[in-house]
PyMOL Python script that loads the backbone (N, CA, C, O; Angstrom):
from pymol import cmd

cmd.read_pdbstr("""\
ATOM      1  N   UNK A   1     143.873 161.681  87.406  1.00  0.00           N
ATOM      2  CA  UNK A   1     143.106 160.480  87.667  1.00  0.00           C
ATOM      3  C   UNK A   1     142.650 159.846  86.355  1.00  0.00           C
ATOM      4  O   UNK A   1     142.654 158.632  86.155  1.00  0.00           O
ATOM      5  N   UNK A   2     142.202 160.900  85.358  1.00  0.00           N
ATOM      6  CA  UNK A   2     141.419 159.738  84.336  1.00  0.00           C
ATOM      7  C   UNK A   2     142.751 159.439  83.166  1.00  0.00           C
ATOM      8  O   UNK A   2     142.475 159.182  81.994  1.00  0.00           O
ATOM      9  N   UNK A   3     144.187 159.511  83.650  1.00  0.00           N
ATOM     10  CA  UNK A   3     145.579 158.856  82.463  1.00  0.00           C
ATOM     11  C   UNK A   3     144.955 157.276  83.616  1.00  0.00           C
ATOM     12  O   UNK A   3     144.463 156.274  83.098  1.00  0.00           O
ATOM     13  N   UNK A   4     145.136 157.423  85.076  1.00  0.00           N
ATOM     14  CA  UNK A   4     145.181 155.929  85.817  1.00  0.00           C
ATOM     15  C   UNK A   4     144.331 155.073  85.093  1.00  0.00           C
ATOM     16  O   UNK A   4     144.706 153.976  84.679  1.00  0.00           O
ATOM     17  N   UNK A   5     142.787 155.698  84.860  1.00  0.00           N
ATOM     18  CA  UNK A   5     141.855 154.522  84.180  1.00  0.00           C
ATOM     19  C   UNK A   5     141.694 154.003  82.944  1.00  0.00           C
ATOM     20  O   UNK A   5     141.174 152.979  82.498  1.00  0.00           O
ATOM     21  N   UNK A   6     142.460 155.277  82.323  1.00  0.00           N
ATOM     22  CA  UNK A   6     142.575 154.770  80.781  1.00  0.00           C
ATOM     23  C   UNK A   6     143.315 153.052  80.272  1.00  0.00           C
ATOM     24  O   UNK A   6     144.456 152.803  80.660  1.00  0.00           O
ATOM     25  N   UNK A   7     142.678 152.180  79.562  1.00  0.00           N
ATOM     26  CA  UNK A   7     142.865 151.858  79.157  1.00  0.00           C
ATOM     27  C   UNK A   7     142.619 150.031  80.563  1.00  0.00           C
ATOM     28  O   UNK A   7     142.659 148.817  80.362  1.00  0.00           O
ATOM     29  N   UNK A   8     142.479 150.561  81.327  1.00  0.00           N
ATOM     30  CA  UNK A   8     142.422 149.562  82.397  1.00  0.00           C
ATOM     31  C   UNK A   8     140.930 148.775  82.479  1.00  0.00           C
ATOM     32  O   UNK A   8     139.862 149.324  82.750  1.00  0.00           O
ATOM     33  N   UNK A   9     141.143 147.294  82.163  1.00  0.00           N
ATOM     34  CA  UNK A   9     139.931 146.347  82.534  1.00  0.00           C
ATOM     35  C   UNK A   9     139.011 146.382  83.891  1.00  0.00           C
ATOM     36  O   UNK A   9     139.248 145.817  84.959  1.00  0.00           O
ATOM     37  N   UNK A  10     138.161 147.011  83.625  1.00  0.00           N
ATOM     38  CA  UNK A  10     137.693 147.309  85.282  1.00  0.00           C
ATOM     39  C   UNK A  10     135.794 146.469  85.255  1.00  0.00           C
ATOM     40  O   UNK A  10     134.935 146.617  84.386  1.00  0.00           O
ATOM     41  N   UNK A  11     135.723 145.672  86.497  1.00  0.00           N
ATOM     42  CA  UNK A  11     134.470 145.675  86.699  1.00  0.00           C
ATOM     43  C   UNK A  11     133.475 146.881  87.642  1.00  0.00           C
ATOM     44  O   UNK A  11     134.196 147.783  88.069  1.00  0.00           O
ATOM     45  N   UNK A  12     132.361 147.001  87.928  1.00  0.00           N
ATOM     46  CA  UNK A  12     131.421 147.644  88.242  1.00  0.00           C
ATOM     47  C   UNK A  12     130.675 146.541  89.162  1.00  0.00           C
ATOM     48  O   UNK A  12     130.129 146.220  88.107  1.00  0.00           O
ATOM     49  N   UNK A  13     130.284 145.906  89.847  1.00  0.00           N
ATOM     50  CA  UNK A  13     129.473 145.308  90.786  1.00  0.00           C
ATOM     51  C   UNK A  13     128.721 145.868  90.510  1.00  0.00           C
ATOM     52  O   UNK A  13     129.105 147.008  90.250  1.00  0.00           O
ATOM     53  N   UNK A  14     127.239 145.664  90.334  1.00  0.00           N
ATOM     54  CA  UNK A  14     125.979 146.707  90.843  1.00  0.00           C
ATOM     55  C   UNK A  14     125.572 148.042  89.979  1.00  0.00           C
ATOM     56  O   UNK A  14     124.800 148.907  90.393  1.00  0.00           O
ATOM     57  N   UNK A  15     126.248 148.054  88.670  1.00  0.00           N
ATOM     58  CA  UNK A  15     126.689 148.558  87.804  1.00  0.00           C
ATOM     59  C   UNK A  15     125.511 149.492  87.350  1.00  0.00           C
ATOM     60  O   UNK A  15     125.608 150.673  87.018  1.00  0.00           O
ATOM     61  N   UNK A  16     124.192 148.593  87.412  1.00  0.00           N
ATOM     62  CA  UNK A  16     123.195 149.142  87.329  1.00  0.00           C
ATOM     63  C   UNK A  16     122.143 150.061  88.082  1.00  0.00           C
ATOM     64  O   UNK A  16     121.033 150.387  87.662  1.00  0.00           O
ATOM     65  N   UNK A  17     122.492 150.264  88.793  1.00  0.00           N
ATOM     66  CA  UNK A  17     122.116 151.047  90.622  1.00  0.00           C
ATOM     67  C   UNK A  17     122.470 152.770  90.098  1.00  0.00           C
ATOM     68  O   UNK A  17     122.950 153.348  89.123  1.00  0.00           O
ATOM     69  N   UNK A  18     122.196 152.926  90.729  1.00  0.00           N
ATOM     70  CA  UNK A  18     122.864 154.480  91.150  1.00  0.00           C
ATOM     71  C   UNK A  18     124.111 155.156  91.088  1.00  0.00           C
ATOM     72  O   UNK A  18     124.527 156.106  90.425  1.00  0.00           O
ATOM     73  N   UNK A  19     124.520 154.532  91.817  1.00  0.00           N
ATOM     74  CA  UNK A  19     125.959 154.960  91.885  1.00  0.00           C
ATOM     75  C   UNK A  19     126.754 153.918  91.125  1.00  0.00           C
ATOM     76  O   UNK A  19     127.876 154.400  90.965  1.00  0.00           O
ATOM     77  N   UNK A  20     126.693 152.779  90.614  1.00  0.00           N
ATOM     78  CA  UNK A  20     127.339 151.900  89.500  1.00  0.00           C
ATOM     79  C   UNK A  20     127.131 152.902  88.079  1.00  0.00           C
ATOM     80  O   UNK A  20     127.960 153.424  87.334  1.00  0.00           O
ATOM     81  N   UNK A  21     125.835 152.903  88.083  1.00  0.00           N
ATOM     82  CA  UNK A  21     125.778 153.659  86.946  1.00  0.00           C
ATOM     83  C   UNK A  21     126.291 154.942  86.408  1.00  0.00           C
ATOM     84  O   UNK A  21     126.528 155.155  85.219  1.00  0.00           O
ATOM     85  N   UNK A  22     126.470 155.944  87.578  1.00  0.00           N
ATOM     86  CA  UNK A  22     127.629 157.576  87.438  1.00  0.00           C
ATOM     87  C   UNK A  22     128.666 156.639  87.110  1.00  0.00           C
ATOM     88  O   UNK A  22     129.061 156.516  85.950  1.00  0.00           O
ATOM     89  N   UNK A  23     129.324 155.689  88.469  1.00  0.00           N
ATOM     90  CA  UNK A  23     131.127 155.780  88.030  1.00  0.00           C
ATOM     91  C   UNK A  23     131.016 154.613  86.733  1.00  0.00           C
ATOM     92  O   UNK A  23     132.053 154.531  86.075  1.00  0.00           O
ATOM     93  N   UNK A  24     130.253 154.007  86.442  1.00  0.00           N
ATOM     94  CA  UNK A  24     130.044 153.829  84.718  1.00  0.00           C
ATOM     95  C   UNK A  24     130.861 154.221  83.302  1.00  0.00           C
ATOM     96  O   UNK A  24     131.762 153.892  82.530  1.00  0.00           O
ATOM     97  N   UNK A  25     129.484 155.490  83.688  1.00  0.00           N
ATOM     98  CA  UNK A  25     129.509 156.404  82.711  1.00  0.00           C
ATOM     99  C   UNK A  25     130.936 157.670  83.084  1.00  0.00           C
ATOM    100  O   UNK A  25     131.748 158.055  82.243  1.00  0.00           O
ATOM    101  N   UNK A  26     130.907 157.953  84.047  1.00  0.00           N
ATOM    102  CA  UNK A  26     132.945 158.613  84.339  1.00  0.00           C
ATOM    103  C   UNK A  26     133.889 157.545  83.744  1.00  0.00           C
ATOM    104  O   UNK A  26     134.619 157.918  82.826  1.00  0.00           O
ATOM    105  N   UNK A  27     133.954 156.402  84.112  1.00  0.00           N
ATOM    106  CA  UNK A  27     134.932 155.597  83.883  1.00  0.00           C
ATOM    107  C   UNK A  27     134.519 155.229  82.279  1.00  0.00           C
ATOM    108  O   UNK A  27     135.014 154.105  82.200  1.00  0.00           O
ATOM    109  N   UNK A  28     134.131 155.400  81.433  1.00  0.00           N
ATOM    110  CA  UNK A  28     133.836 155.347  80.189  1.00  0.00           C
ATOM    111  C   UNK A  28     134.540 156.369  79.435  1.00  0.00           C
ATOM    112  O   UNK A  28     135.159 156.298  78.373  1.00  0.00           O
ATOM    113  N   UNK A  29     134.251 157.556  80.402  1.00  0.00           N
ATOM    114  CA  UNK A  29     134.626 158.845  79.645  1.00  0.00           C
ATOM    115  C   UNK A  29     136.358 158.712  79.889  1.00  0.00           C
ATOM    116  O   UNK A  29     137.155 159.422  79.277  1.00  0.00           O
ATOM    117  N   UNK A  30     136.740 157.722  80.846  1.00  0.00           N
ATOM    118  CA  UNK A  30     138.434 158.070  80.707  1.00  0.00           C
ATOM    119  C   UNK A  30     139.018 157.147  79.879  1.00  0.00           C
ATOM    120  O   UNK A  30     140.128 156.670  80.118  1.00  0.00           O
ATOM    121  N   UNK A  31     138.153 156.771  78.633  1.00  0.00           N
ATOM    122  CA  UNK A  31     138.336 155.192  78.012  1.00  0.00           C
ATOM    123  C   UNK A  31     138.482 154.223  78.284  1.00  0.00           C
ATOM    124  O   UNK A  31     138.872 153.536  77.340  1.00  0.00           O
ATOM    125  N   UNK A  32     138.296 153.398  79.740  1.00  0.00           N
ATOM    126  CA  UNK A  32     138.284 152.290  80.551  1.00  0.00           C
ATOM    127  C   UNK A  32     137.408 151.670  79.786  1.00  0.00           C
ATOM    128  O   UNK A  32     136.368 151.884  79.162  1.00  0.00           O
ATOM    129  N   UNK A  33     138.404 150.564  80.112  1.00  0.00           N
ATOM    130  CA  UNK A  33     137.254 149.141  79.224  1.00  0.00           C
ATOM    131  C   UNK A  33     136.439 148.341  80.407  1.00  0.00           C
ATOM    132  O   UNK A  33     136.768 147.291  80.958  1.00  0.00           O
ATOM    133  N   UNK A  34     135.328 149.117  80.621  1.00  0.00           N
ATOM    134  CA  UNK A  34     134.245 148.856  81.827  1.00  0.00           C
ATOM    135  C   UNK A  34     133.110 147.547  81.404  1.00  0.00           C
ATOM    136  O   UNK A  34     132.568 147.418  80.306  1.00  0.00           O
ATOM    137  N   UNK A  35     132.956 146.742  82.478  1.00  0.00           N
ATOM    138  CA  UNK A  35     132.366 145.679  82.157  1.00  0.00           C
ATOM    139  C   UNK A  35     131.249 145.998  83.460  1.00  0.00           C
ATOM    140  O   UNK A  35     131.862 146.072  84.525  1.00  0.00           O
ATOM    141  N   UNK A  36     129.822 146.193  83.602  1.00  0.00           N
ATOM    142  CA  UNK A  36     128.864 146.337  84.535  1.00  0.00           C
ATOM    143  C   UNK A  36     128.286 145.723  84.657  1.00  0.00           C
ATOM    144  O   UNK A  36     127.765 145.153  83.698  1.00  0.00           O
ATOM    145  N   UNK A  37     127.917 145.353  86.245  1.00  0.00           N
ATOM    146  CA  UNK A  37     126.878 144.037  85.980  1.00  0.00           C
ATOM    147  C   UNK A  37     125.380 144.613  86.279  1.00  0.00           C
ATOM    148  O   UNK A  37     125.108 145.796  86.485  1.00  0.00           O
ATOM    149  N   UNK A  38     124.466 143.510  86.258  1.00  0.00           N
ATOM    150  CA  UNK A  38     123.627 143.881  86.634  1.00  0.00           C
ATOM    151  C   UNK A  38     122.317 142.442  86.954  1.00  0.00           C
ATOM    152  O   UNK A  38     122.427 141.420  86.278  1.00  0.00           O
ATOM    153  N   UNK A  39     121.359 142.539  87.841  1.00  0.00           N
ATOM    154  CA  UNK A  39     121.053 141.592  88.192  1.00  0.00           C
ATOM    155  C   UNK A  39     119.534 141.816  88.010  1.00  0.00           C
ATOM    156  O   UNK A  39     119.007 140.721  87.818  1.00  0.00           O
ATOM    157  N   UNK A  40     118.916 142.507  88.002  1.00  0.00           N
ATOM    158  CA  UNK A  40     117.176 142.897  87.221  1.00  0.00           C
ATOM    159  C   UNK A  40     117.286 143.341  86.231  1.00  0.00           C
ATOM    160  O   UNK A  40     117.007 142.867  85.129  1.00  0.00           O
ATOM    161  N   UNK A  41     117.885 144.710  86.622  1.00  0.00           N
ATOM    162  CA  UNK A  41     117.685 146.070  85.700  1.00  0.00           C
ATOM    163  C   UNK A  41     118.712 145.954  84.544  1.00  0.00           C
ATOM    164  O   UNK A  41     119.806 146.371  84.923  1.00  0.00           O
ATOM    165  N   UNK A  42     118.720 145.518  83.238  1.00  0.00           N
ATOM    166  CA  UNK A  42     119.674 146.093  82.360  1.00  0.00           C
ATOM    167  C   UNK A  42     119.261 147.140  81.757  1.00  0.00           C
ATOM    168  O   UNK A  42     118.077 147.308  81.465  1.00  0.00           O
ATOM    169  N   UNK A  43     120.408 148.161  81.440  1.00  0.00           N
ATOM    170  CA  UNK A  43     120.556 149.333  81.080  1.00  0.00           C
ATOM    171  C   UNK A  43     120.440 149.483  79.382  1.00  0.00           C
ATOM    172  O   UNK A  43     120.135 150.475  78.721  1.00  0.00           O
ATOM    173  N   UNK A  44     120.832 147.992  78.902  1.00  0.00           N
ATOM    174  CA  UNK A  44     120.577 147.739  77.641  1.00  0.00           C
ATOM    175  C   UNK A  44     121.607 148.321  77.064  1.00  0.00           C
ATOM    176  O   UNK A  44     121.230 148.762  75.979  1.00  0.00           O
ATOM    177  N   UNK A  45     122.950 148.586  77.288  1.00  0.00           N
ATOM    178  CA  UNK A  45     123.828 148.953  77.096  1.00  0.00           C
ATOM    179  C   UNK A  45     124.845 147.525  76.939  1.00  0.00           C
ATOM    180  O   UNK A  45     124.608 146.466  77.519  1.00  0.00           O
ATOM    181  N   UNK A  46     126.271 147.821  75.822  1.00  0.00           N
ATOM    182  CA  UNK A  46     127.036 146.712  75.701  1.00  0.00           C
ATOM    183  C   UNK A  46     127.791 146.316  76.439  1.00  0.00           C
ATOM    184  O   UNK A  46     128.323 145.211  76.542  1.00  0.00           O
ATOM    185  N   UNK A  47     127.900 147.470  77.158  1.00  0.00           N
ATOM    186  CA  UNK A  47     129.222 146.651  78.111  1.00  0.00           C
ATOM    187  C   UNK A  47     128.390 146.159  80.178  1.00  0.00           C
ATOM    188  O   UNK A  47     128.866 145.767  81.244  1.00  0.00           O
ATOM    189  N   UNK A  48     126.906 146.556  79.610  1.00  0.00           N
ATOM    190  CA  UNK A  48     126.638 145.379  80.306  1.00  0.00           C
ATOM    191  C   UNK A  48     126.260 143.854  80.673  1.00  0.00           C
ATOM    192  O   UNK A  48     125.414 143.338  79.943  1.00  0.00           O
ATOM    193  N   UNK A  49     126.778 143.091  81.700  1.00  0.00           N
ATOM    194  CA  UNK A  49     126.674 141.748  81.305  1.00  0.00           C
ATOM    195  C   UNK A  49     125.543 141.526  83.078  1.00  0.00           C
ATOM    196  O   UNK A  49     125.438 142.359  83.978  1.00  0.00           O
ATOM    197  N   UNK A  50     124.974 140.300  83.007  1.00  0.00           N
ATOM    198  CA  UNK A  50     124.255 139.356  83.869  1.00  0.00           C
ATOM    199  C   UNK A  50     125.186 138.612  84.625  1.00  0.00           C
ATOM    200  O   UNK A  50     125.998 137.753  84.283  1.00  0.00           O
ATOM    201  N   UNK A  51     124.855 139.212  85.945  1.00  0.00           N
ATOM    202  CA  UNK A  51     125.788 137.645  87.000  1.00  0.00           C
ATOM    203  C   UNK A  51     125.087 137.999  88.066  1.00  0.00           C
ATOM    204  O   UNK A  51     124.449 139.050  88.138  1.00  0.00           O
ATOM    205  N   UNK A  52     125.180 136.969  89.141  1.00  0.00           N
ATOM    206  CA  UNK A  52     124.574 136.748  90.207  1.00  0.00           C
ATOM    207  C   UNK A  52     125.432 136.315  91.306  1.00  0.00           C
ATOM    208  O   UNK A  52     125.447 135.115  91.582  1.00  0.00           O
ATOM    209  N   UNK A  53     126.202 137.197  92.019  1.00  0.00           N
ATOM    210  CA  UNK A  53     127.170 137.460  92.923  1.00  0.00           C
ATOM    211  C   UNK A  53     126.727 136.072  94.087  1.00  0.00           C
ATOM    212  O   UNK A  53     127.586 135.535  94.786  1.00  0.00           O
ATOM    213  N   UNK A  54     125.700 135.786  94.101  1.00  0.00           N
ATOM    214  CA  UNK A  54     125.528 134.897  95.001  1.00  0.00           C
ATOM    215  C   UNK A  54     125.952 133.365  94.481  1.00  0.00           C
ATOM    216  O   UNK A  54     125.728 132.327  95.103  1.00  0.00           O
ATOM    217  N   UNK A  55     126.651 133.484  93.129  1.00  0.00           N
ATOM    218  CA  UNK A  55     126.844 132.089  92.656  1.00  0.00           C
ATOM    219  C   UNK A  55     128.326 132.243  92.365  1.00  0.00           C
ATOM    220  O   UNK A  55     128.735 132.863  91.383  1.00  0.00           O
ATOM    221  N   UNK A  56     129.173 131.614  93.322  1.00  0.00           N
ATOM    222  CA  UNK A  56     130.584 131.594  93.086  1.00  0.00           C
ATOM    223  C   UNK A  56     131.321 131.336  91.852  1.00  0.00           C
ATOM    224  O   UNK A  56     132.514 131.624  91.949  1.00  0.00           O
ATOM    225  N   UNK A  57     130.996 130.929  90.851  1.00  0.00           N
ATOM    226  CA  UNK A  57     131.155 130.889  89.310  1.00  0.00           C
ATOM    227  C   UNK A  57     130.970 132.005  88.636  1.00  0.00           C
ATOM    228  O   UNK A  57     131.776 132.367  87.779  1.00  0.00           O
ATOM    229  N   UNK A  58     129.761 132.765  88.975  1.00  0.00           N
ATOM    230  CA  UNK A  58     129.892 134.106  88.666  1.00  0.00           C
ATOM    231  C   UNK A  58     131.154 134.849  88.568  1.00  0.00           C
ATOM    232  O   UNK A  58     131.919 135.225  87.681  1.00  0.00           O
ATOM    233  N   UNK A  59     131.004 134.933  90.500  1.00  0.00           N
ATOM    234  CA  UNK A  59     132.306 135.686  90.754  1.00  0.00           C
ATOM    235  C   UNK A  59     133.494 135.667  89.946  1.00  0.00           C
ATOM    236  O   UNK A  59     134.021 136.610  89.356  1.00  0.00           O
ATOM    237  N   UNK A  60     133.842 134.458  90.001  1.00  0.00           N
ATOM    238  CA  UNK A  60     135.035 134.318  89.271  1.00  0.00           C
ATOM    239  C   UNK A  60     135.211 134.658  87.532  1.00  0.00           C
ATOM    240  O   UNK A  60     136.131 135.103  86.846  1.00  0.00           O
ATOM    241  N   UNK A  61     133.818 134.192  87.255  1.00  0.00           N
ATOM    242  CA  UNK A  61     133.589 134.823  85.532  1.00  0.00           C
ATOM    243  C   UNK A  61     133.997 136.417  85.471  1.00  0.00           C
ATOM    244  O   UNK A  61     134.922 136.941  84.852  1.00  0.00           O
ATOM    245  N   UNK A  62     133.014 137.005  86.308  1.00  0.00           N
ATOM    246  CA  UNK A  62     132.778 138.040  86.164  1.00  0.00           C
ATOM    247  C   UNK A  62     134.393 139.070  86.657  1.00  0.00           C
ATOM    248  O   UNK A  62     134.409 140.265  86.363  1.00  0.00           O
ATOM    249  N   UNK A  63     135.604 138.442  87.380  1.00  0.00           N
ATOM    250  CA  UNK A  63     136.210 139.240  87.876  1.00  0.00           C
ATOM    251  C   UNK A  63     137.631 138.592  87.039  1.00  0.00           C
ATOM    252  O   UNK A  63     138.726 139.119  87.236  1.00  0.00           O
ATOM    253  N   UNK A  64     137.528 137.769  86.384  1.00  0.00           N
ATOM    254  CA  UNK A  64     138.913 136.972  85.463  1.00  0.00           C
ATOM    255  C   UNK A  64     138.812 138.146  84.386  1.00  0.00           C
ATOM    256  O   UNK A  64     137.990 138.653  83.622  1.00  0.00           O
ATOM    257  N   UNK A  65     140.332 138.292  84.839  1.00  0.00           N
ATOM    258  CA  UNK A  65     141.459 139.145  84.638  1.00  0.00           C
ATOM    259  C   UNK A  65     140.985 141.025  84.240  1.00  0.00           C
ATOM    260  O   UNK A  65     141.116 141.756  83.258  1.00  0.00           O
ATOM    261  N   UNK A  66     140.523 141.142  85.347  1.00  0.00           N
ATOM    262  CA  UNK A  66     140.396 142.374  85.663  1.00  0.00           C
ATOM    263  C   UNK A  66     141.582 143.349  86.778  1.00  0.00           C
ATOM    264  O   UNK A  66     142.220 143.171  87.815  1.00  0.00           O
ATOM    265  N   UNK A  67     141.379 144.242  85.930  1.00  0.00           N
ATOM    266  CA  UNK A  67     142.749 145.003  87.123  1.00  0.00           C
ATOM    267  C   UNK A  67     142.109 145.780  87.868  1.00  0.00           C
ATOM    268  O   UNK A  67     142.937 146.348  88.580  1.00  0.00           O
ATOM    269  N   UNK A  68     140.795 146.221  88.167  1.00  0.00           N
ATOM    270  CA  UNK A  68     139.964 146.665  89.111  1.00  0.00           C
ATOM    271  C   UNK A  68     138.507 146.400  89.352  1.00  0.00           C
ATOM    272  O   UNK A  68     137.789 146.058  88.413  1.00  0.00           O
ATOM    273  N   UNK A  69     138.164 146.505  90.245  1.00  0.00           N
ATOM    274  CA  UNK A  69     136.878 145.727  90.411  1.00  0.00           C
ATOM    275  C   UNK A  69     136.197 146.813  91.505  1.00  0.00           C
ATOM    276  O   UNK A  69     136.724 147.007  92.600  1.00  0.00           O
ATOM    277  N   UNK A  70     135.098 147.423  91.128  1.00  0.00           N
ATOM    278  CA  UNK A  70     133.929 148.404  91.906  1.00  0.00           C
ATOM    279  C   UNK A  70     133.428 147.478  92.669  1.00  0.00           C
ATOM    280  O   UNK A  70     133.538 146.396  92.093  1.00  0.00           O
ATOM    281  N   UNK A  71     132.825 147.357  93.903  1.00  0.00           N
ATOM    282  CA  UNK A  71     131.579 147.010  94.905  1.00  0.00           C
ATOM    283  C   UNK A  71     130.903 148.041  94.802  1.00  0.00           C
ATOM    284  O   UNK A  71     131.221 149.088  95.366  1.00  0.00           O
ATOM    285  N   UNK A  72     129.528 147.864  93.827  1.00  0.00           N
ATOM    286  CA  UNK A  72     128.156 149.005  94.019  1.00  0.00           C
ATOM    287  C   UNK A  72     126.977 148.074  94.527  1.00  0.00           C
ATOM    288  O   UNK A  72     125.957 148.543  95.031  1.00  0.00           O
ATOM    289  N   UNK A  73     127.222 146.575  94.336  1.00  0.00           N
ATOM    290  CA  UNK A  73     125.833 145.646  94.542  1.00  0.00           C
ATOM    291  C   UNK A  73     125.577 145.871  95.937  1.00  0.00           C
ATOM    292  O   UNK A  73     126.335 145.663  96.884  1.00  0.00           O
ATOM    293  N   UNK A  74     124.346 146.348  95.934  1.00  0.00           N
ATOM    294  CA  UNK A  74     123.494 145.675  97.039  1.00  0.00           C
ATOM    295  C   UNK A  74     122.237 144.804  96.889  1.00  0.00           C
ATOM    296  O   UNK A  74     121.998 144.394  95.753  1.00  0.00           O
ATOM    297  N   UNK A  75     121.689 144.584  97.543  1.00  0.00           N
ATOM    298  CA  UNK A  75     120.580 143.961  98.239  1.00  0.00           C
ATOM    299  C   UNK A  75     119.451 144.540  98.900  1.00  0.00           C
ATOM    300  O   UNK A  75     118.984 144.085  99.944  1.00  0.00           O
ATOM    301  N   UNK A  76     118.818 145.988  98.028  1.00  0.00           N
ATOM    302  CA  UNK A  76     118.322 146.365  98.423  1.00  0.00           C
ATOM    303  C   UNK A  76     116.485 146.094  98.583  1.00  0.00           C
ATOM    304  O   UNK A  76     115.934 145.237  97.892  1.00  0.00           O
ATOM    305  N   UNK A  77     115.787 146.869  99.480  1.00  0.00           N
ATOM    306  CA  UNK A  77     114.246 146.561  99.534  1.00  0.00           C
ATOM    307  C   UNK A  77     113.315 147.068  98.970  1.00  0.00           C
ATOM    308  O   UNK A  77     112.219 146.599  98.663  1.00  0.00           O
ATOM    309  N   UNK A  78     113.928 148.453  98.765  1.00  0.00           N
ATOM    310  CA  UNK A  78     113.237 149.300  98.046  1.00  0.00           C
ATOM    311  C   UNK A  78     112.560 150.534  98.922  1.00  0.00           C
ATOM    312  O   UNK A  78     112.528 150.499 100.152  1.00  0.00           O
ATOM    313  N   UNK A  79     112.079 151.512  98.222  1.00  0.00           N
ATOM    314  CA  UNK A  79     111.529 152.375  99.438  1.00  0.00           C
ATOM    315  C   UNK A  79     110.250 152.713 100.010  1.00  0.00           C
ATOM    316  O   UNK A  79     109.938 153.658 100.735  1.00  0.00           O
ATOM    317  N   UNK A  80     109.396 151.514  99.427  1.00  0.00           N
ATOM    318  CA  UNK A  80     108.077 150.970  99.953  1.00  0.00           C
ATOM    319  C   UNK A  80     108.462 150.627 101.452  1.00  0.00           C
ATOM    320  O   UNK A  80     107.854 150.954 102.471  1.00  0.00           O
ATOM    321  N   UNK A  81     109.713 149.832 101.321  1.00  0.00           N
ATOM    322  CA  UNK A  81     110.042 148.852 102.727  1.00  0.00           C
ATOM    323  C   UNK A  81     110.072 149.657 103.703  1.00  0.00           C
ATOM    324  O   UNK A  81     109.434 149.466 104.739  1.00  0.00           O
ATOM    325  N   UNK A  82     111.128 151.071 103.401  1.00  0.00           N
ATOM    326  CA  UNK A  82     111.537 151.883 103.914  1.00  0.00           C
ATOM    327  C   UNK A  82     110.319 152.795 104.622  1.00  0.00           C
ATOM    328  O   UNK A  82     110.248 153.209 105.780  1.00  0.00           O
ATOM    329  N   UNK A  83     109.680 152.905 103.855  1.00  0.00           N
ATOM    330  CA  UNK A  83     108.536 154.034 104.626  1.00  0.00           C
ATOM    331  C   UNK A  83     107.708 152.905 105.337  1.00  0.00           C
ATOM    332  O   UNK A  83     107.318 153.314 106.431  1.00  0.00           O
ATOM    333  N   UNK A  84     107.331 151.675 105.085  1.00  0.00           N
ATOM    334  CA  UNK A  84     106.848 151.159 106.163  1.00  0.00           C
ATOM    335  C   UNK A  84     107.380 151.080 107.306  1.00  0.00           C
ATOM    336  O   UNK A  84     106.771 150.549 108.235  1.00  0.00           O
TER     337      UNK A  84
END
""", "prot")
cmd.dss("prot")
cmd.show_as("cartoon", "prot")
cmd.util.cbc("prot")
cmd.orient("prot")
């Protein structure tokens, strides 16, 4: 698996979350040239960038000429919401 990612342009959706952030940092380690997004939280890291999935210009910024593309974004409430 990590000869497939080597060297491959890949985005991260949600990059900054939980689970964006593990397959991140895996997909880093197979030398993938990883681009993560993130929409509050930056990680303060370089290969993350700012977009806002809800603005169709984004999208397209953010996914031109990539040969794979993660879905990690959500929309979440948090777990204040949750225990209420």
């Amino acid at each position: 698996m990590k000869n497939y990612y080597k060297n491959k342009k890949i985005l991260i959706a949600g990059g900054s979350g939980l689970v964006g952030s593990n397959l991140n940092n895996k997909l880093l380690s197979f030398k993938s040239k990883v681009i993560a997004s993130y929409f509050k939280n930056n990680r303060n890291n370089k290969n993350y960038k700012k977009y806002n999935f809800l603005k169709m210009s984004d999208c397209l910024r953010a996914t031109r000429d990539k040969d794979i593309v993660f879905i990690c974004a959500v929309k979440g409430s948090g777990i204040k919401n949750i225990e209420n």
